[in-house]
Residue frames as qw, qx, qy, qz and C-alpha x, y, z in Angstrom:
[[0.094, -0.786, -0.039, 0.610, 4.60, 61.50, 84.50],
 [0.770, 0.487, 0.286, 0.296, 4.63, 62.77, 80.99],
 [0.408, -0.598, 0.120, 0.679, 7.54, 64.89, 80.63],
 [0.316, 0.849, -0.154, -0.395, 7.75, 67.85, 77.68],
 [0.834, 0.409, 0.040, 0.367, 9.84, 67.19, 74.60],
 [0.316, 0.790, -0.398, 0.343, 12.20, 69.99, 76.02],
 [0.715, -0.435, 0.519, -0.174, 12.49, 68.13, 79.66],
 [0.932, 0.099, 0.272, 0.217, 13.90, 64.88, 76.98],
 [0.590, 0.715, -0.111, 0.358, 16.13, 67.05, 75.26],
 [0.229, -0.848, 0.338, -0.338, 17.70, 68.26, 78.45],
 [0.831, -0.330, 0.417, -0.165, 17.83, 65.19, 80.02],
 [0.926, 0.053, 0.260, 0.268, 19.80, 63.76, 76.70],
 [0.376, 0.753, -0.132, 0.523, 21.92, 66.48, 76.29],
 [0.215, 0.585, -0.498, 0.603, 23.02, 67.54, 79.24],
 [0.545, -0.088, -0.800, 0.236, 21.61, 64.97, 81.65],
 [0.121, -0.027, 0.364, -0.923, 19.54, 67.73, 83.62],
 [0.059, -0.513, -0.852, 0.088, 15.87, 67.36, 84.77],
 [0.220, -0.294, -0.303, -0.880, 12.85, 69.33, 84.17],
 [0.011, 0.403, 0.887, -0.227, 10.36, 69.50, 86.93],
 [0.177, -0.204, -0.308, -0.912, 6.94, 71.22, 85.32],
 [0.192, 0.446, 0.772, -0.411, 3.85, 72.35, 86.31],
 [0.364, 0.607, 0.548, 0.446, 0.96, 74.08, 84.74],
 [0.013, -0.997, 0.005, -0.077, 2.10, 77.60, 85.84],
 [0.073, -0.829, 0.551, -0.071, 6.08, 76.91, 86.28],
 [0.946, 0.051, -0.176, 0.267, 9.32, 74.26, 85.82],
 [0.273, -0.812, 0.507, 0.099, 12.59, 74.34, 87.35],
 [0.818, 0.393, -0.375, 0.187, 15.52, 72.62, 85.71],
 [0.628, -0.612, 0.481, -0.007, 17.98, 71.05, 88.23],
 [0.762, 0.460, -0.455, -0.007, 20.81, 68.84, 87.98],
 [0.885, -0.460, 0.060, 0.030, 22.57, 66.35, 90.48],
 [0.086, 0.950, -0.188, 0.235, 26.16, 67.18, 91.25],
 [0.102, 0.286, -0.722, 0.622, 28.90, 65.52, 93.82],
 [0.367, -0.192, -0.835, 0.362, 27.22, 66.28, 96.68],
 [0.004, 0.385, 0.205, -0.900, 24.94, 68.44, 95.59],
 [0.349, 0.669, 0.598, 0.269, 21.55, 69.41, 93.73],
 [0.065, -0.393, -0.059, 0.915, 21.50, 72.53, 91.63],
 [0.365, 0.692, 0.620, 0.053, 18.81, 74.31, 90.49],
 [0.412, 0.175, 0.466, 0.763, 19.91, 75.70, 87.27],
 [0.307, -0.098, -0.122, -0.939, 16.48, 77.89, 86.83],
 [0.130, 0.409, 0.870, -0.245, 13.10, 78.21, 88.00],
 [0.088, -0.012, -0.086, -0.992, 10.15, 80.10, 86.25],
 [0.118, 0.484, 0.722, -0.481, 6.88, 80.90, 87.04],
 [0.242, 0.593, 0.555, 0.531, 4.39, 82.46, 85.21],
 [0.252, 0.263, -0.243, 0.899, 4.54, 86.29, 85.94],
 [0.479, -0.521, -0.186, -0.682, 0.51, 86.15, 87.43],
 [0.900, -0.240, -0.361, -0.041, 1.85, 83.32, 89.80],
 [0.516, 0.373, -0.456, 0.621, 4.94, 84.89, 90.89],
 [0.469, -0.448, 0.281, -0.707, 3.33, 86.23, 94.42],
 [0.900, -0.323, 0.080, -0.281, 2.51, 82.60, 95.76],
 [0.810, -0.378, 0.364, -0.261, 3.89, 79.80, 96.35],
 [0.901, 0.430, 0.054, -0.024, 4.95, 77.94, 93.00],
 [0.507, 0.630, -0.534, 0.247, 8.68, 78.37, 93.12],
 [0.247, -0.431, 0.772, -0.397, 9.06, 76.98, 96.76],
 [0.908, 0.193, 0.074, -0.364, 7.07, 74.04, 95.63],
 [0.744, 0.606, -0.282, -0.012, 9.23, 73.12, 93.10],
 [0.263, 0.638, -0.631, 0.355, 12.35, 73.67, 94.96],
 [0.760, -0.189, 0.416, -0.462, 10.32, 71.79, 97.95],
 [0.945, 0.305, 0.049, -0.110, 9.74, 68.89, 95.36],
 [0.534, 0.704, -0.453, 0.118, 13.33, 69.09, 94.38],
 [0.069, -0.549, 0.752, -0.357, 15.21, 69.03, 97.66],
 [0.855, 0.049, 0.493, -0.155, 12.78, 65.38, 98.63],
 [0.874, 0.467, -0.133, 0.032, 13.99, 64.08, 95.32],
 [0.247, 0.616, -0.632, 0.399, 18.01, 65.11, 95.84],
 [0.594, -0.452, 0.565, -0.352, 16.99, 63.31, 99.87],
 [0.979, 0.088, 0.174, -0.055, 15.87, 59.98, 98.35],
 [0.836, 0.327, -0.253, 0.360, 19.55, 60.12, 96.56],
 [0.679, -0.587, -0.174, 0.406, 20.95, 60.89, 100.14],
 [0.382, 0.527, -0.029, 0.759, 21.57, 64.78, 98.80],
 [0.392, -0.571, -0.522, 0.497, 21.96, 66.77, 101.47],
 [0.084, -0.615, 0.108, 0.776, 22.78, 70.38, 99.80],
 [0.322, 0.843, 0.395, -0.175, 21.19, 72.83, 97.71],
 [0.288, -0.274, 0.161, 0.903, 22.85, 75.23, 95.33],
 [0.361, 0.844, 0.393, 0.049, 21.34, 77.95, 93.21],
 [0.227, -0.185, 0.239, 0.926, 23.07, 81.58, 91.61],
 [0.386, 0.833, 0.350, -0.184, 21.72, 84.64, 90.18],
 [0.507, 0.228, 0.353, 0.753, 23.24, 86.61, 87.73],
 [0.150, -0.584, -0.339, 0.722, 23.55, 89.94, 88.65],
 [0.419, 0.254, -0.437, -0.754, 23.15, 91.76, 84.57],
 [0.076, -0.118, -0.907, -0.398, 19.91, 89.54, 84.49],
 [0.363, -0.310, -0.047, -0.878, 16.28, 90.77, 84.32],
 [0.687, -0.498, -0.082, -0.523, 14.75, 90.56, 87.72],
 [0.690, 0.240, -0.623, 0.280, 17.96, 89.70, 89.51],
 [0.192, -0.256, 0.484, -0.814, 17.10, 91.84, 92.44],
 [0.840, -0.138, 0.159, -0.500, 13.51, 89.50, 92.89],
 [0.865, 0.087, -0.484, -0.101, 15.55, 86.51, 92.64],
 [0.290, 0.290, -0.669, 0.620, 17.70, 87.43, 95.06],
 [0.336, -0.227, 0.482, -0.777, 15.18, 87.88, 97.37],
 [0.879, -0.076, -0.112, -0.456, 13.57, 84.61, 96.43],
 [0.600, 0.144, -0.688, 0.383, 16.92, 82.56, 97.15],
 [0.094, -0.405, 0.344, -0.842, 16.87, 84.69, 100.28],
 [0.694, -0.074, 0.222, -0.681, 13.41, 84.16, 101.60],
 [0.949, -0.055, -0.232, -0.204, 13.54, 80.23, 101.08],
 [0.817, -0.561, 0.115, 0.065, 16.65, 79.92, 103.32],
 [0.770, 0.522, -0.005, 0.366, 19.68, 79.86, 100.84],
 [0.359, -0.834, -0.010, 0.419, 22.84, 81.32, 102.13],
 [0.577, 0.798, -0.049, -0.164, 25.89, 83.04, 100.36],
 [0.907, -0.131, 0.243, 0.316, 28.41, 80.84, 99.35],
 [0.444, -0.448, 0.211, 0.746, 30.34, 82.70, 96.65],
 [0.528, 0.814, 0.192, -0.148, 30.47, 84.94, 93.59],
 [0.526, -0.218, 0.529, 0.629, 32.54, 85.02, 90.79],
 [0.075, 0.312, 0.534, 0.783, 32.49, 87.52, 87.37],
 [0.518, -0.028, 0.024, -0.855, 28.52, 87.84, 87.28],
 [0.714, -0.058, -0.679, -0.161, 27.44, 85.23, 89.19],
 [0.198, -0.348, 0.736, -0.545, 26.92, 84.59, 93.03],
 [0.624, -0.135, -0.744, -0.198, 26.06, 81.47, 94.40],
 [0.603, -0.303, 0.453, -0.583, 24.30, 80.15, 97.09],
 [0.337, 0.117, -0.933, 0.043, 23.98, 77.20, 99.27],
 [0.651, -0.339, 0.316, -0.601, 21.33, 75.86, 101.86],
 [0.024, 0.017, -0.986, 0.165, 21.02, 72.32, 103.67],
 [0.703, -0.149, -0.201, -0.665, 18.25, 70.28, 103.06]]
């Protein structure tokens, strides 16, 4: 897999992973007892299918193989198109765990 020069920069800086495709990446990172995915983006013609539950698909099997069992994610409510993320945490099973400032998090078992 050939990974981006920003997916190596992440990954030695702040020890976080880049999974990419050619229409969206999601950056995760491996927690306790927990994977979180930090951000996901899609391209904005792609945003109607499938390509972000892929990813997060692809994630949670990676987090299994290192016997993860839980998901987190957050939106940030003063961020553009926080109201369609919410409803993409939503709609892929994610419940609501807590919020704090401008920030609410969610959780889901995988």
């Amino acid at each position: 897999m050939t990974r981006s020069m920003y997916a190596k920069y992440k990954k030695e800086r702040e020890n976080k992973e880049i999974l990419e495709s050619e229409i969206g990446f999601a950056i995760y990172f491996f927690e306790n007892d927990y994977v979180y995915i930090e951000d996901i983006f899609v391209e904005k013609e792609y945003r109607k299918g499938k390509e972000a539950s892929r990813l997060a698909d692809e994630i949670a099997k990676i987090a299994k193989q290192k016997g993860i069992n839980k998901m987190l994610g957050s939106v940030r409510p003063s961020s553009k198109g926080s109201t369609s993320s919410l409803k993409v945490l939503l709609g892929y099973g994610f419940k609501l765990a807590s919020s704090h400032e401008d920030a609410i998090y969610f959780i889901k078992d995988i």
